[in-house]
C-alpha positions as CSV (number, residue, x, y, z in Angstrom):
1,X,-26.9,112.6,-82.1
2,X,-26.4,116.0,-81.9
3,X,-24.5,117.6,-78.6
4,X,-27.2,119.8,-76.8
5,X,-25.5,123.0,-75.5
6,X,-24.2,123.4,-72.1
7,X,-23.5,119.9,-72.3
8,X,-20.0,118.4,-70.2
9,X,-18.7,115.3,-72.8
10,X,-17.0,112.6,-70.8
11,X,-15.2,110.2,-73.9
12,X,-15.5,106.8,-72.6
13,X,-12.3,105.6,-74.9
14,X,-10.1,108.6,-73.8
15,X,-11.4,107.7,-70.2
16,X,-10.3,103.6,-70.4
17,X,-6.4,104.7,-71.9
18,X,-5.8,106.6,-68.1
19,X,-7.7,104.1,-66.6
20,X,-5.5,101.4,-68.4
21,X,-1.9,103.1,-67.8
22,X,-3.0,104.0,-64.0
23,X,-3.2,100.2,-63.2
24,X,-0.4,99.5,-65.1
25,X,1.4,101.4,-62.7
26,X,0.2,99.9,-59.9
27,X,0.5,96.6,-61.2
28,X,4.2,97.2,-62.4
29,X,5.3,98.9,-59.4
30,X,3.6,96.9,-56.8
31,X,0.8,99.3,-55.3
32,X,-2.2,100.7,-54.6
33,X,-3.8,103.3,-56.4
34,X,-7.1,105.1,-55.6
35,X,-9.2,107.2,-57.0
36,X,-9.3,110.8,-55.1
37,X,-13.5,111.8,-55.4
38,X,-12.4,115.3,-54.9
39,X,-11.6,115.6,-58.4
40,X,-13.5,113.3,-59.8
41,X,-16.8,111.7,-58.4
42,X,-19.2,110.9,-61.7
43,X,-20.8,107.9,-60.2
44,X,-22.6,107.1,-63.1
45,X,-19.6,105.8,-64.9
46,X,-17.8,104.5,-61.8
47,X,-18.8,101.2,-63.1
48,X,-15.9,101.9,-65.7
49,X,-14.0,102.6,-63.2
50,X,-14.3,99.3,-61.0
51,X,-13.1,97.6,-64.2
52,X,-9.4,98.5,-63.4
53,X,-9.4,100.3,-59.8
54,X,-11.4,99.3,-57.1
55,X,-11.0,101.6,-54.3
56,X,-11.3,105.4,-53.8
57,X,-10.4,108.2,-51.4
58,X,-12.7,110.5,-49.6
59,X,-12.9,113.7,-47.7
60,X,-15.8,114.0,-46.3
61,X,-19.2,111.9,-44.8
62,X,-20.8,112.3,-48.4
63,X,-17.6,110.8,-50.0
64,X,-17.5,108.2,-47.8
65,X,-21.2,107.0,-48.5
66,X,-20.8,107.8,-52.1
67,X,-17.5,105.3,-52.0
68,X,-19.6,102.7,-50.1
69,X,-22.8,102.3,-51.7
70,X,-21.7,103.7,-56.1
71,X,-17.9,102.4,-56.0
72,X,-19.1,99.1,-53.5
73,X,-16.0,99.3,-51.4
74,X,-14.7,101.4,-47.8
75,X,-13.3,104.5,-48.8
76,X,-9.6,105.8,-47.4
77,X,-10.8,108.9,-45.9
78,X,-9.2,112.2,-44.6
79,X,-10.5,115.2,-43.7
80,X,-9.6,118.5,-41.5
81,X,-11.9,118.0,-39.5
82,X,-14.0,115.3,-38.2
83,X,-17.5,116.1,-36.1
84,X,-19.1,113.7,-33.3
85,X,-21.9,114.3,-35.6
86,X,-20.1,112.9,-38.8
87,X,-17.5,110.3,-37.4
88,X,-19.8,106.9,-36.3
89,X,-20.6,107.2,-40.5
90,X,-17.0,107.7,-41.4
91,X,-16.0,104.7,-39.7
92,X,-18.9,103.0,-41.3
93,X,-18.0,104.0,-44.8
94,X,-13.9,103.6,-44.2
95,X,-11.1,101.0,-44.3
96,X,-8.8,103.9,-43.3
97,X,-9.2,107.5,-41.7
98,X,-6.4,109.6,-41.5
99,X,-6.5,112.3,-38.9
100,X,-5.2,115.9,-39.7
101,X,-4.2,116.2,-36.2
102,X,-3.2,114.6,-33.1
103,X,-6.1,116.3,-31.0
104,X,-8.4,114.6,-33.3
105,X,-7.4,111.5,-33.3
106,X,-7.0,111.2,-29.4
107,X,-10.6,113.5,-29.6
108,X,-12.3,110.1,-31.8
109,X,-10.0,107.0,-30.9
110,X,-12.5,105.5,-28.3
111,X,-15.0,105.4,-30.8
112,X,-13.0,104.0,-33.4
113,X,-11.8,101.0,-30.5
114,X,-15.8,100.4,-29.7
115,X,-16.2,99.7,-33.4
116,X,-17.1,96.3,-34.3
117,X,-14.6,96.2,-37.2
118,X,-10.9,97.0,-37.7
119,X,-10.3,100.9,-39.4
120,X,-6.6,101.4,-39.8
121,X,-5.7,105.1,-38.9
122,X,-2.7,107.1,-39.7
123,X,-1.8,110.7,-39.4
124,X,-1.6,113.4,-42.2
125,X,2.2,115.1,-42.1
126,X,3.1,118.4,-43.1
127,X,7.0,118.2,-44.0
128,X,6.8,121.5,-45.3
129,X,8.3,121.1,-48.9
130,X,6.2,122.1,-52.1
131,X,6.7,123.2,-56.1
132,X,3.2,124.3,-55.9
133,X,3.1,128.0,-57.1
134,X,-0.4,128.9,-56.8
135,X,-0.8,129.3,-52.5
136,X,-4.5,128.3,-52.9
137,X,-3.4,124.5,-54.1
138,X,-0.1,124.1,-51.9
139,X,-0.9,122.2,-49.1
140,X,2.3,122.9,-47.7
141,X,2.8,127.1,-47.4
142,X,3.4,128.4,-44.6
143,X,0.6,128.7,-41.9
144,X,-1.0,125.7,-43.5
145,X,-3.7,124.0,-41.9
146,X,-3.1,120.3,-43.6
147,X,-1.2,118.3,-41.7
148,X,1.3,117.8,-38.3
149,X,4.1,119.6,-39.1
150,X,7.6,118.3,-37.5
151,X,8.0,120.4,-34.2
152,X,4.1,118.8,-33.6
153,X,5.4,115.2,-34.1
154,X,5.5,113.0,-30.7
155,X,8.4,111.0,-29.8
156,X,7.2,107.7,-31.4
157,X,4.2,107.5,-33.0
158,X,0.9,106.3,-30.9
159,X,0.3,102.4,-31.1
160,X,-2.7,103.2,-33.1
161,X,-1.0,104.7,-35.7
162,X,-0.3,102.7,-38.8
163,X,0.0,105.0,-41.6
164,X,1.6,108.1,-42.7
165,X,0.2,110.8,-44.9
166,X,0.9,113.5,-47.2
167,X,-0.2,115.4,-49.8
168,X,2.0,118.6,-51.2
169,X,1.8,117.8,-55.0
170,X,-0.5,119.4,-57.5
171,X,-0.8,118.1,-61.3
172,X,3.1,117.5,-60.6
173,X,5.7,115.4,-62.3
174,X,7.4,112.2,-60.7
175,X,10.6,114.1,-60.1
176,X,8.6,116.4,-58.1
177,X,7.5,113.4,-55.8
178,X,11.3,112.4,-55.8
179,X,12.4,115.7,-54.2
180,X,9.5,115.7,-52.0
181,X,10.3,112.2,-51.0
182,X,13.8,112.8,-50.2
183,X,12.5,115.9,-47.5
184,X,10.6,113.6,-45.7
185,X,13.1,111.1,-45.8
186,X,15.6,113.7,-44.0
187,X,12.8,115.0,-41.7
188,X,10.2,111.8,-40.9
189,X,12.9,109.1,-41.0
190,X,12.1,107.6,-37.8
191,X,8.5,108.1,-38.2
192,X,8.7,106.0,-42.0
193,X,10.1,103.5,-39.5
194,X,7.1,102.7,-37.2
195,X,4.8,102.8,-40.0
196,X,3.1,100.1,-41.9
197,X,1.5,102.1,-44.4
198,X,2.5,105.3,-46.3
199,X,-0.4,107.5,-48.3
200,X,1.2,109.8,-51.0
201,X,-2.0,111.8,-51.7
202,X,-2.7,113.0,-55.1
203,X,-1.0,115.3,-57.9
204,X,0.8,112.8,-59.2
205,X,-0.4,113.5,-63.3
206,X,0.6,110.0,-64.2
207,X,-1.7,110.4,-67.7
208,X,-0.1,113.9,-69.4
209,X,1.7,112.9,-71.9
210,X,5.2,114.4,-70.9
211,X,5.2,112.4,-67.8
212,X,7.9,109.8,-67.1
213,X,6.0,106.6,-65.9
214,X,9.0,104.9,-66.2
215,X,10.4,107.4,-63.5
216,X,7.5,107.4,-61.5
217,X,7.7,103.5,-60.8
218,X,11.2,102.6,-60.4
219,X,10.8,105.5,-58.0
220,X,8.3,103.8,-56.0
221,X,9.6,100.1,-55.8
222,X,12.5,101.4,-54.4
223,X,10.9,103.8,-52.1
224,X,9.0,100.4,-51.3
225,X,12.0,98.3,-50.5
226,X,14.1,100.6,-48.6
227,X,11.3,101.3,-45.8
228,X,9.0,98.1,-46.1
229,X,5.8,100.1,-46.6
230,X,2.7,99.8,-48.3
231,X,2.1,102.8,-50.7
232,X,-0.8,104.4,-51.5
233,X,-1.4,107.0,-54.1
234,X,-4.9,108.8,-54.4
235,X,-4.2,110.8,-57.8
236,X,-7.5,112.8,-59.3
237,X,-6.8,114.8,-62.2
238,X,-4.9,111.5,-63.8
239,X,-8.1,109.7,-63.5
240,X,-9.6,112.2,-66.1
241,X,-7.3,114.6,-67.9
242,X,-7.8,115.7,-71.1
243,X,-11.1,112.8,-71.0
244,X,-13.8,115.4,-72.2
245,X,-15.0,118.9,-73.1
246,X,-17.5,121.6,-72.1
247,X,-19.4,122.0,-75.1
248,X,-21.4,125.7,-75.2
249,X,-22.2,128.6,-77.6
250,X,-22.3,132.5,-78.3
251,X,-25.5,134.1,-77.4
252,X,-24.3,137.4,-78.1
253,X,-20.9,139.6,-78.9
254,X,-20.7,143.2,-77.4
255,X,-17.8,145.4,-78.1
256,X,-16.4,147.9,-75.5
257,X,-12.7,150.2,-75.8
258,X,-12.2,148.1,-78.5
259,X,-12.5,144.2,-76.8
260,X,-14.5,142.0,-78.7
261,X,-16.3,140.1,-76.1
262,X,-18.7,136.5,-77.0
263,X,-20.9,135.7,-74.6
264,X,-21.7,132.4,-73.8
265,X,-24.4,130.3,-72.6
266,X,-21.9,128.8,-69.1
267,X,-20.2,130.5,-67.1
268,X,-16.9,130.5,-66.0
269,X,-17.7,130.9,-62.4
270,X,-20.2,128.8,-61.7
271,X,-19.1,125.9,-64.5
272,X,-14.9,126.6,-65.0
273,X,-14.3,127.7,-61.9
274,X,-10.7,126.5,-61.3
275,X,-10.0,128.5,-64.4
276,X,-10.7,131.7,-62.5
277,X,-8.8,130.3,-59.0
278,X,-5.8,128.6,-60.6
279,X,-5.7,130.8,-62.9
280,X,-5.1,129.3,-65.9
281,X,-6.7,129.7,-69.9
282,X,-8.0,126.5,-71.0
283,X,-8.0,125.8,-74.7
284,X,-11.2,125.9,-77.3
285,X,-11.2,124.0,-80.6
286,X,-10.3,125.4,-83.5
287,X,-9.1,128.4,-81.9
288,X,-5.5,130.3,-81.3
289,X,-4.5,130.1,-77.8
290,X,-3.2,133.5,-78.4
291,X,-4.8,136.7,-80.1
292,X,-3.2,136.7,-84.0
293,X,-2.6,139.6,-85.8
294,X,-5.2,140.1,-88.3
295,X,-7.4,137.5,-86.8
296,X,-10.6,137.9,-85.6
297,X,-10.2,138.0,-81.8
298,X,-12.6,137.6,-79.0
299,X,-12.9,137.7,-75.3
300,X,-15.2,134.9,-73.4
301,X,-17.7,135.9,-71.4
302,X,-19.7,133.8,-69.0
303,X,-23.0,134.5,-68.8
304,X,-23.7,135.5,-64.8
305,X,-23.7,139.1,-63.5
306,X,-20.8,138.5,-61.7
307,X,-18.2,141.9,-63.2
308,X,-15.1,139.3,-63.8
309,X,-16.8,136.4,-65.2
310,X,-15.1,136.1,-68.3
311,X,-11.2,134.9,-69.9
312,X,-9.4,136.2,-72.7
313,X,-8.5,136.3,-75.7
314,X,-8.7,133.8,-78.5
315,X,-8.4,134.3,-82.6
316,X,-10.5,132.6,-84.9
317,X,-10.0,132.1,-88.7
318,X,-13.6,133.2,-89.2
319,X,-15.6,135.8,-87.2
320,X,-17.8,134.4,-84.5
321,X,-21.5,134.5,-84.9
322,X,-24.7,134.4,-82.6
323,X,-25.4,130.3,-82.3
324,X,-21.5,129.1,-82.8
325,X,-19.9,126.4,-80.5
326,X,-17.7,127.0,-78.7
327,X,-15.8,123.6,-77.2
328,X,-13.2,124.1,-74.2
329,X,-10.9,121.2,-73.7
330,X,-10.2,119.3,-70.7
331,X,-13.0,120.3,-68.9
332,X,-13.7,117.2,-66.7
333,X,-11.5,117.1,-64.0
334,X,-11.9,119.4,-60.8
335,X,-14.9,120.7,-63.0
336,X,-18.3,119.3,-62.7
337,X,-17.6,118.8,-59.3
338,X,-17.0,122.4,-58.0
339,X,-19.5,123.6,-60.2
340,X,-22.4,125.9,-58.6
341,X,-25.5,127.4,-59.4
342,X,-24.8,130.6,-58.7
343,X,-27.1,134.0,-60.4
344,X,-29.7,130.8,-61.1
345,X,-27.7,130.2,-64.2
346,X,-28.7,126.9,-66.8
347,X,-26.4,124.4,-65.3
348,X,-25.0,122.3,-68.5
349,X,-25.9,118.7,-68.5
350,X,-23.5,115.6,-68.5
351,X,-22.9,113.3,-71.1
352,X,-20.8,109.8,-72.2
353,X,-19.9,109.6,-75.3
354,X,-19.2,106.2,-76.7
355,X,-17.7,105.7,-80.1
356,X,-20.2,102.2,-81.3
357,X,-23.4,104.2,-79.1
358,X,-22.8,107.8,-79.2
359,X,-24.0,110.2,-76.5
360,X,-25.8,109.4,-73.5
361,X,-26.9,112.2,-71.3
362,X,-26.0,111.1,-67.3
363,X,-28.1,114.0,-66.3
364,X,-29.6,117.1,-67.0
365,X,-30.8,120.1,-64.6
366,X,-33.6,122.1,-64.5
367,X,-35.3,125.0,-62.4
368,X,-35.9,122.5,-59.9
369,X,-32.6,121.6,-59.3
370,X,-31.8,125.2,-58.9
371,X,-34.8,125.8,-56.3
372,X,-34.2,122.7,-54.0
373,X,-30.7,123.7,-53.3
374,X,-32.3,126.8,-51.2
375,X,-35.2,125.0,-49.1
């Protein structure tokens, strides 16, 4: 079957080897691990997913009911914020809520001792230590809102208390987590101490290929033994890196001061966003990463009105014409779910592909989809 075009490509074998090596980690090193929604929430296949990890992390009400009622299981849920509104369905939806300040959790904790079942809370730390370069994904940058940051701490942590939380890593590498582990250790000692449970948060890129698993779990048994905690690590990108493609094409090439420019039938915007915010270039099939001399060289465009919707420049060994694909890589993860519908653009569908069945389309969009949004 032949891919229609937008069309996101979720590859169902690429998808089982992370999901096979992430619970091999937490088999081998003796903890839990949980998928994080933020980056990845494609319910459709989270029956896949139950196959090797159970439980999942939310950060918000929707999360929470999409944990309880697609993934069958309470969701571990943070947020900034909590409303009155909001909170009698957190609890509903969660095994654990962790609060992002103290205010808030004295602001909810008689409603979370009136509730007819047991929700173990903790408290989201900021220990102030990051390798995150870009300010938009580090957690931990000065002024930050995530988190209780050491001067904030009370004496001993409230009876209610049970767990500890961070999250300061972003597509990092174990020895990242190691460093970071060894500030909180100097700072949050006594606060590791009280605790029963210990949340790591997510960034921990357990599936690229350079990482050191090896690393990653002698790391945590010993972080394990030497405070007596339960660990928890809610990793997203792992769950889906390099899992699937965005599969468009050229609807037109324009040429202005001498840039070649393809436009395409997505949008970089509204369908690749993170490659604007990060920023980062992702890679297309077939092309050069970089221009080459003597190559035919083009700019992508997206196809909305906004002025810097587009990302540059690739060579090609031919020169592109009106109705070519054009595949970008690794386009599944912190992708379909911050995608938008801005300028009213055709949002692409989504698809599993399975090597015995071929493609299945999960779902496609339409006008309507586009309309109901606004009323």
């Amino acid at each position: 079957m032949q891919v229609p075009s937008p069309c996101y490509v979720l590859d169902e074998h690429l998808f089982r080897k992370n999901l096979e090596l992430i619970k091999s980690v937490k088999e081998r090193a003796g903890v839990d691990i949980i998928l994080a929604f933020k980056a990845f929430s494609l319910w459709p296949v989270f029956p896949i997913v139950r196959e090797y990890i159970p439980y999942s992390t939310a950060s918000s009400i929707h999360e929470a009911r999409l944990a309880y009622e697609e993934m069958g299981t309470l969701a571990h849920t943070y947020s900034p914020a909590y409303t009155e509104r909001d909170f009698p369905g957190i609890m509903q939806y969660s095994s654990h809520i962790t609060f992002n300040s103290f205010s808030q959790f004295e602001r909810f904790l008689p409603m979370v001792k009136s509730f007819d079942r047991k929700i173990s809370l903790g408290v989201r730390i900021n220990h102030g230590y990051s390798e995150v370069a870009t300010d938009l994904y580090n957690p931990s940058s000065p002024g930050s809102r995530m988190g209780v940051a050491l001067e904030k701490m009370p004496e001993r942590l409230p009876e209610e208390i049970e767990g500890i939380h961070f999250h300061s890593l972003c597509e990092s590498s174990s020895y990242s987590l190691e460093k970071t582990l060894r500030a909180i250790e100097e700072k949050f000692a006594p606060y590791l101490q009280q605790a029963k449970w210990i949340n790591m948060g997510g960034g921990h890129l357990m599936t690229r290929k350079d990482y050191d698993v090896e690393h990653l779990i002698a790391l945590l048994k010993d972080f394990k033994q030497k405070w007596n905690l339960d660990i928890i690590l809610e990793p997203g990108s792992a769950f889906a890196w390099e899992t699937g493609v965005l599969v468009s094409e050229v609807v037109d090439i324009v040429e202005n001061s001498g840039i070649r420019t393809a436009i395409l039938n997505v949008s970089f915007t509204a369908h690749m966003p993170d490659c604007l915010e990060m920023p980062y270039k992702p890679r297309i099939r077939g092309a050069y990463h970089e221009p080459v001399e003597g190559k035919p060289t083009y700019r992508m465009g997206g196809n909305s009105c906004l002025a810097g919707d587009f990302i540059g420049d690739w060579s090609f060994d031919q020169p592109l014409r009106v109705g070519d694909k054009i595949v970008f890589e690794d386009m599944i993860h912190y992708t379909i779910v911050k995608t938008t519908m801005f300028n009213g653009v055709p949002h692409p569908s989504i698809g599993l592909w399975n090597d015995n069945n071929g493609l299945k389309i999960l779902r496609s969009f339409d006008y309507h989809d586009y309309k109901s949004r606004m009323g």
